[in-house]
N, C-alpha and C positions, 0 to 999 in steps of 0.2 A: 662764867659761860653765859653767851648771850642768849635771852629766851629765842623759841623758834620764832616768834614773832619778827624778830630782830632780821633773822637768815632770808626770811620774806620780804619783808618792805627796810625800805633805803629810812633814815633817822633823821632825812628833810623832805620835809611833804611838798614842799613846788617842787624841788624834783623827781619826784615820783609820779608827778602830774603829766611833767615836760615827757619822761620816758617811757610812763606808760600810756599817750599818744601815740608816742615812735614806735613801740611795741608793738596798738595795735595795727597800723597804718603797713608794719613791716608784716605782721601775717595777714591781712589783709590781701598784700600782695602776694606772699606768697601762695597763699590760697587761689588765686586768681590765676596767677600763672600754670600751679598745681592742676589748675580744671582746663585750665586751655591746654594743654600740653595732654593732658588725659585724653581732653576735646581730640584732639588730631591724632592721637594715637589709635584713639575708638574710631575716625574715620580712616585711617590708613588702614588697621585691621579689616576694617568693613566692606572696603577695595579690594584688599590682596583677595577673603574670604571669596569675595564675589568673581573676582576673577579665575583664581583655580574650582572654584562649580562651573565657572562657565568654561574652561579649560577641561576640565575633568569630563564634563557632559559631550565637549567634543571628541575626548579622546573615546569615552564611551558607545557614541554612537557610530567612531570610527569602528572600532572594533568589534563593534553588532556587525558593520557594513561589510567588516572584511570578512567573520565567522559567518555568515548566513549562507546558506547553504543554496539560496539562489538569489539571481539579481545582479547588475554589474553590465559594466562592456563587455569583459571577457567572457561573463555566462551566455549573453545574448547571441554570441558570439558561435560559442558552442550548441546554443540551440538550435540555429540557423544553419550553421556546416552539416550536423546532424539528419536535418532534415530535408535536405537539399535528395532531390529526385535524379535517377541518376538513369532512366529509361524513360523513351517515347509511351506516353499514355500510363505513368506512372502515378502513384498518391503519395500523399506526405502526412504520414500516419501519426496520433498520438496515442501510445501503448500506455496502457495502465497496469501498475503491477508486473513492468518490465522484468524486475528480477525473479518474479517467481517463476513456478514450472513451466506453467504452457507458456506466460509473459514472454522470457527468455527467449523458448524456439521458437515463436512468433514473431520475435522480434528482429531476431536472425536471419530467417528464410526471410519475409522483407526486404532484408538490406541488403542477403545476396542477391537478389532478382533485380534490385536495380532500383526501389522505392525510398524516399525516405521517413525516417524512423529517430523519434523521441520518447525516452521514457519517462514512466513516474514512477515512482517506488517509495514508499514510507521505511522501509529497511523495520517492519516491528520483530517481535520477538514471539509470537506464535510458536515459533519453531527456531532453531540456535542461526541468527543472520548470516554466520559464516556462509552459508552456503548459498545463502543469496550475496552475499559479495563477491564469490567465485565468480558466479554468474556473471555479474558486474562487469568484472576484468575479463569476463570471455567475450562479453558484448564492448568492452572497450576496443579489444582487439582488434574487431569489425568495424570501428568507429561508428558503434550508433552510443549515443550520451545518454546516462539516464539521470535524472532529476531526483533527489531526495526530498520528500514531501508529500503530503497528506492531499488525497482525491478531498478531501473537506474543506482545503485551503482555497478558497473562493479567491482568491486576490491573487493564489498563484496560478492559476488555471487560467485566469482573464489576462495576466501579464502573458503564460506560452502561449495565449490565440492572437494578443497583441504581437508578439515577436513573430510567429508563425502562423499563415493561415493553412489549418491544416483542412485537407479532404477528408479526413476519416478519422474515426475513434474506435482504437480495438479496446476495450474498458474490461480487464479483465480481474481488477482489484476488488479482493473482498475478502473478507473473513471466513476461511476455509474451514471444515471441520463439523462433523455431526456431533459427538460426542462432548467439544469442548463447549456446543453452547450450555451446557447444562452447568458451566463452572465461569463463566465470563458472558452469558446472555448481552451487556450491552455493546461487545464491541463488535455484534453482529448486527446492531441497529446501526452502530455510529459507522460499519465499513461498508454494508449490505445496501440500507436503506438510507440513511441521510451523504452520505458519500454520493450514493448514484444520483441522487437529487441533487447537488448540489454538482457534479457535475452536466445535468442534464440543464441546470439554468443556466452553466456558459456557453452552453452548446446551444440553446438557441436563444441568445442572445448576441450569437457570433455572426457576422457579414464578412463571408456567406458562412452558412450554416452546414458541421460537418455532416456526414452521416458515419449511423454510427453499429458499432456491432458489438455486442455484449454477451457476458458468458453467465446465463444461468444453469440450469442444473437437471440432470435426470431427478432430482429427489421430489423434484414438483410434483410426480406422479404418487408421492405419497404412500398410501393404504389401496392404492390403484391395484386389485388382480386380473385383469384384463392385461394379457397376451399375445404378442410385445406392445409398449407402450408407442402410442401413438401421439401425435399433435395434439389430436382432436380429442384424445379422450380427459374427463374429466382429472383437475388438479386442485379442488377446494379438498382435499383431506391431510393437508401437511402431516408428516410423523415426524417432525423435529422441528427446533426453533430455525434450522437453516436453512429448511427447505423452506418454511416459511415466510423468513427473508426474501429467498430468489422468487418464490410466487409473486410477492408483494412488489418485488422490481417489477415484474412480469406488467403488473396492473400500472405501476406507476409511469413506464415507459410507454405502456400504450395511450396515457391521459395524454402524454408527451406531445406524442404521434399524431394525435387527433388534433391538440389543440394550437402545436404551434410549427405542424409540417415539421418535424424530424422524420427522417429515415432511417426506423430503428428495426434492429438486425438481434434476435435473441436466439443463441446458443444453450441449449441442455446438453451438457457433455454427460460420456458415461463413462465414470471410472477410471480418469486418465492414467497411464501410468509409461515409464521408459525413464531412459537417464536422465539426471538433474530432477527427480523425481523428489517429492514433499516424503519428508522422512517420518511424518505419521501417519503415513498410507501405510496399510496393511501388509502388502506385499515387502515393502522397504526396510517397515521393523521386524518382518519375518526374515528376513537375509542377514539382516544384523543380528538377531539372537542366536539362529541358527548357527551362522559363525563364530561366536560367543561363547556357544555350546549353552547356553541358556533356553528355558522353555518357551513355545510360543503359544500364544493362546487362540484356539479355533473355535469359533461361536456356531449352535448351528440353533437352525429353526423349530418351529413346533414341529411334537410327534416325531424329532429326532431329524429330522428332513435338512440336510446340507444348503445352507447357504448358497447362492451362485449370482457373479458378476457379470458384466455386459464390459468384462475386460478391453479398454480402447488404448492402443498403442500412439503414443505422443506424435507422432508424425502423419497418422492419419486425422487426429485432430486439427495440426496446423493445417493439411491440407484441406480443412471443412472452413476454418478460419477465415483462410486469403481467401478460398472460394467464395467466401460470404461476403465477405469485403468486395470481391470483383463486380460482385451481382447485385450489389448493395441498393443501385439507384439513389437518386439527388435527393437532400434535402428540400423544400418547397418555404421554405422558409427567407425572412433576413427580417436581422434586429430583433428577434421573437414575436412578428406579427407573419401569421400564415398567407398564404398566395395559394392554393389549393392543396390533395392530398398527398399525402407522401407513403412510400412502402412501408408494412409494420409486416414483420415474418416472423416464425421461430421454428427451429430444425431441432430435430435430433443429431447430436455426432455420437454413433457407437461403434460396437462391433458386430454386431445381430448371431453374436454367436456366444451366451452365456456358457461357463464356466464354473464350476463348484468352488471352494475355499478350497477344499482339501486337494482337488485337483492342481491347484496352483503349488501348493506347499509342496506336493511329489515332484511337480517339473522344476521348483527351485530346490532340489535334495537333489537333481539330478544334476543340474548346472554346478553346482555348489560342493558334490563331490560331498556330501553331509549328511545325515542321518538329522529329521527335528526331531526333539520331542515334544509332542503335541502333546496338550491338556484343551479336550474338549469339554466346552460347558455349554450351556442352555444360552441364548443370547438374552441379553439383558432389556429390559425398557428404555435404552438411552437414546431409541430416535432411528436406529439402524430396520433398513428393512429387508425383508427376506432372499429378495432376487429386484431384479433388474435386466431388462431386455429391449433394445431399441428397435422401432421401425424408424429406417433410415431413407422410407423411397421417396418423402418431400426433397430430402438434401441431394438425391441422388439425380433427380428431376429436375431440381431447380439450375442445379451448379455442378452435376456430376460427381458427385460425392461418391468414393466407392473405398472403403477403407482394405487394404491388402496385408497387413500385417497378424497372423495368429497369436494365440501368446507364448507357445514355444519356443518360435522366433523374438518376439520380442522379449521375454522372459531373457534370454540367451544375452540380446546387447545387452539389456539393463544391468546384468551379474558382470558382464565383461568390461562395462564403465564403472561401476561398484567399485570391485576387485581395484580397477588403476585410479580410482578416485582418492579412497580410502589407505589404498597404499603409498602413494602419491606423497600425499599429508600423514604419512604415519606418524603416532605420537601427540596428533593436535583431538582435540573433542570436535567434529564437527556433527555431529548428529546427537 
């Protein structure tokens, strides 16, 4: 057997000289080939690679383009139909907060009368959105369009004053609720305060410049015991983070006002309530436990002393609304440099005729055909105040403000939209 030596090298040494040249000359090449051929395969990968990113990124931003919830032909489209005025000496209003309570019949009575009407609406979750989608399809029905999106969204607010110039701003969006700021405090900055500022910089930054009318709140009056609450009387004692907020509009709107000629219009509602009603209003989950046969909870004040509301019926609200809007007067503004002054107001909408807790709970026992059972307790420190009661004779002067609805009357619609609401949707959770 030949050593290994043998199996290795050939037994004539020129030729193992001659072949192993050939040997290496043959891998040489083929190494050479090996890396060129690699060479293009690493740049053909490096094509395809780049081209499906750059394919991908189109399909990607197709598909941002088609899910976005605004923007497009066909949006612009609908913004415009929407807002098209449909009466001599008419506005072309931009609603905020379309879908909520008052939004909704706001935005409604507008477009019956012949004005046109766009909404905005963030659709949050405060409360179950079903019921602001109903909303939605009520106001489709009417063809006013409402917009999904944030009063925060600076870019979308400047594209609907680009597509639309509108006359007016009903700004009714905000973070509703005494009790929950004690459990989400920021999103009453981020709906309250930085929302209304942010839309008050399109607003006068707009040519021409709308005027504008906005919902703050009977809660301004605070720790106020002065009898009924007045304009004039003092509102530096907030009793809650939310009243707090609406006061600080208060102040911010007037910086506004002053300094770059808006025409701003500030609403204190009292207590709104009626169908399509916010299902954590008192009255609303008092109909629902009721019904339920569950207990409700009645809060009363020091030294035992009932509660009582400045109960205002939804339709005498709207009609403080438009009213305000009618009597609004011009902007003085364009491009957010002033031209001189411009109106700065703020009204009361109530009903000048308070009402007890407990009184309410008997007239919906009686609607309701029910028996509650109350569990009274001491009211708690969450921001809620004793009573409330409006002087109304600014709004009744200015714009004939005169609210005609009691709440046994209005109590009565509200159980009798409840009732077909509810039964309506049987089987769905909407509250």
């Amino acid at each position: 057997m030949p050593p290994l030596e043998d199996e290795t090298f050939p037994s004539t040494p020129g030729k193992f000289k001659i072949e192993r040249a050939h040997t290496m000359n043959r891998q040489l090449y083929r190494c050479f080939a090996s890396t060129s051929t690699m060479f293009l395969w690493a740049l053909f990968l490096i094509a395809l690679t780049a081209s499906y990113l750059s394919f991908q990124g189109f399909v990607d931003s197709g598909s941002r383009y088609l899910s976005a919830s605004w923007g497009g032909i066909q949006w612009e489209k609908q913004v415009r139909t929407s807002a098209q005025i449909h009466r001599q000496g008419g506005m072309s209003v931009l609603v905020t907060g379309a879908a909520g309570f008052v939004g909704s019949h706001v935005s409604l009575a507008l477009k019956r009368r012949g004005d046109g009407v766009v909404g905005l609406d963030n659709f949050n979750d405060y409360y179950d959105p079903s019921l602001k989608k109903a909303r939605k399809s009520l106001l489709n029905t009417h063809e006013v369009f409402i917009v999904e999106g944030d009063v925060n969204d600076a870019k979308l607010l400047a594209k609907l004053f680009d597509v639309v110039a509108f006359t007016h701003v009903m700004h009714l969006a905000a973070q509703a609720g005494v009790r929950y700021a004690m459990e989400n405090p920021q999103s009453y900055v981020h709906s309250n305060i930085a929302g209304l500022v942010t839309l008050l910089e399109t607003c006068k930054s707009a040519n021409p410049q709308p005027a504008i009318v906005w919902a703050s709140s009977s809660s301004v009056y605070g720790l106020n015991e002065k009898v009924p609450f007045s304009e004039s009387d003092r509102t530096d004692q907030p009793a809650s983070l939310y009243a707090a907020t609406k006061k600080a509009g208060e102040e911010i709107t007037h910086t506004y006002n002053h300094i770059y000629g808006l025409s701003i219009t500030g609403l204190r509602f009292f207590t709104v309530y009626g169908p399509w009603g916010r299902p954590d209003m008192a009255y609303f989950s008092f109909t629902r436990n009721i019904l339920q046969g569950k207990p409700i909870t009645v809060y009363r004040g020091k030294n035992h002393v009932d509660l009582a509301r400045d109960f205002t019926y939804i339709d005498d609200i709207v009609k403080g609304c438009l009213g305000s809007l009618d009597t609004a007067g011009q902007s003085t503004g364009s491009g957010g440099k002033k031209r001189g002054p411009a109106p700065y107001r703020i009204f009361n909408l109530g009903n000048t005729s308070p009402v007890t807790v407990p009184t309410l709970v008997s007239i919906l026992e009686r609607h309701l055909k029910v028996k509650a059972k109350r569990n009274i307790v001491d009211m708690p420190g969450n921001g809620d105040v004793p009573f409330t009661h409006a002087n109304i004779s600014s709004a009744r002067r200015e714009f004939g403000y005169k609210p005609t609805t009691d709440l046994q009357t209005g109590l009565k619609k509200f159980v009798k939209w409840y009732l077909s609401y509810y039964g309506y949707n049987h089987g769905k959770s909407v509250n």
